[in-house]
C-alpha positions in Angstrom: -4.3 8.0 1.4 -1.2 6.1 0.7 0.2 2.8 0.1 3.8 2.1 1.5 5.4 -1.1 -0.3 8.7 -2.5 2.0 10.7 -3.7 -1.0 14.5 -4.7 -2.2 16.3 -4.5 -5.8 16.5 -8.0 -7.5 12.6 -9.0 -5.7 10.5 -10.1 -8.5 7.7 -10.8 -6.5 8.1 -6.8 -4.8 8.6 -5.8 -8.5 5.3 -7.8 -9.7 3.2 -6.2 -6.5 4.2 -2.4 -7.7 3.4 -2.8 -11.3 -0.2 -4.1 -10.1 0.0 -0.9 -7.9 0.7 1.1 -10.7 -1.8 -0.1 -12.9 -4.9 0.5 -10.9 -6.8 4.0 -11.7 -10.2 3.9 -9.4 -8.7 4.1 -6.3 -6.8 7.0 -5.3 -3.4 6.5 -3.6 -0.2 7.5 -3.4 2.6 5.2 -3.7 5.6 5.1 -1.4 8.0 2.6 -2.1 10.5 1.6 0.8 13.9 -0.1 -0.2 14.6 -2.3 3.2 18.3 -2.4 2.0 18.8 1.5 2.9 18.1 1.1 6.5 19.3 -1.7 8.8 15.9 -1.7 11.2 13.7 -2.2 7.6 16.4 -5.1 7.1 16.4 -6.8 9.8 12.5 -6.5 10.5 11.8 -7.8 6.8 14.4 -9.0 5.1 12.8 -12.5 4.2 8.9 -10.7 4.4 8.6 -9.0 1.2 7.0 -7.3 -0.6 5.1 -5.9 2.4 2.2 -3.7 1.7 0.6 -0.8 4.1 -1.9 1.7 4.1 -1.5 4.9 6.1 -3.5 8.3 6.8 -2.5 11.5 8.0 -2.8 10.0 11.7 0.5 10.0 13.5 2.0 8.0 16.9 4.6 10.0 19.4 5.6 10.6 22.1 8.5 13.3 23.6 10.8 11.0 22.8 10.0 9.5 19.4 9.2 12.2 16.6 5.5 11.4 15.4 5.4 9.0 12.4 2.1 7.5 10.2 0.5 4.4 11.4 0.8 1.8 9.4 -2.0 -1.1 9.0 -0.7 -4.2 7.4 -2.7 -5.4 4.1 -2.5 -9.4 3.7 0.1 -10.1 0.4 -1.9 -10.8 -2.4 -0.8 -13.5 -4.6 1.6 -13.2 -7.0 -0.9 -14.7 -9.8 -3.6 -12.3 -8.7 -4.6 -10.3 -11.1 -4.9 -6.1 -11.1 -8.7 -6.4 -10.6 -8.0 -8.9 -8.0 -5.9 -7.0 -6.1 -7.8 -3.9 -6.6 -10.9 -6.0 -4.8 -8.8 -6.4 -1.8 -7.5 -2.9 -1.5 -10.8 -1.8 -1.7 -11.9 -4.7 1.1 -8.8 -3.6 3.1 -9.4 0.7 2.4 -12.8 0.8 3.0 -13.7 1.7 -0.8 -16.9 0.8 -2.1 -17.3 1.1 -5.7 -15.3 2.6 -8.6 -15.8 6.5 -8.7 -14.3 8.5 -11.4 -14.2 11.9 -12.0 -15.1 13.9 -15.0 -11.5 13.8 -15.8 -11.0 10.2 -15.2 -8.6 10.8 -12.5 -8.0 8.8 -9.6 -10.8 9.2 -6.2 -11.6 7.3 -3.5 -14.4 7.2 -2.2 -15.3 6.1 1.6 -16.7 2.8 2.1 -19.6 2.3 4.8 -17.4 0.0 7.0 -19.9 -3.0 6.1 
């Protein structure tokens, strides 16, 4: 799975959201940070929304005419005084993840939630 943060240089509230992203180790993601500032669509679509966070799967959208790209599904910001666990409770609301699962090496997994 992967997380996709819209971002810009000089955002501290962008810069906040990716260290909390950093820090969390029982969920397993990957991290794709997007500057808004190198393409003029990202720009103009979120110049005074971010940090902007989404998850995405392998599942793709296209047609003939537009190449396939992920689907995104939005995540609600969390609060800039949230803490790591905090925010780690909503990805795991948001993802579907029930419970912290490690593995014997301590490295990151996720692990499907039931959808309840």
């Amino acid at each position: 799975m992967k997380l996709v943060l819209y971002s810009k240089p000089g955002c501290h509230l962008c810069e906040g959201l990716q260290e909390k992203l950093e820090q969390i180790q029982s969920i397993d993601f990957d991290l794709e940070i997007r500057d808004i500032t190198t393409r003029d669509d990202w720009f103009q679509a979120y110049q005074y929304e971010v940090p902007l966070l989404f998850w995405t799967t392998d599942q793709t959208v296209g047609d003939e005419l537009h190449p396939p790209s992920p689907i995104l599904h939005p995540i609600p910001r969390p609060s800039p005084r949230s803490s790591v666990q905090q925010l780690e409770q909503l990805l795991r609301r948001y993802l579907g993840v029930d419970r912290p699962q490690y593995s014997n090496s301590q490295s990151r997994e996720v692990q499907p939630g039931s959808g309840s």
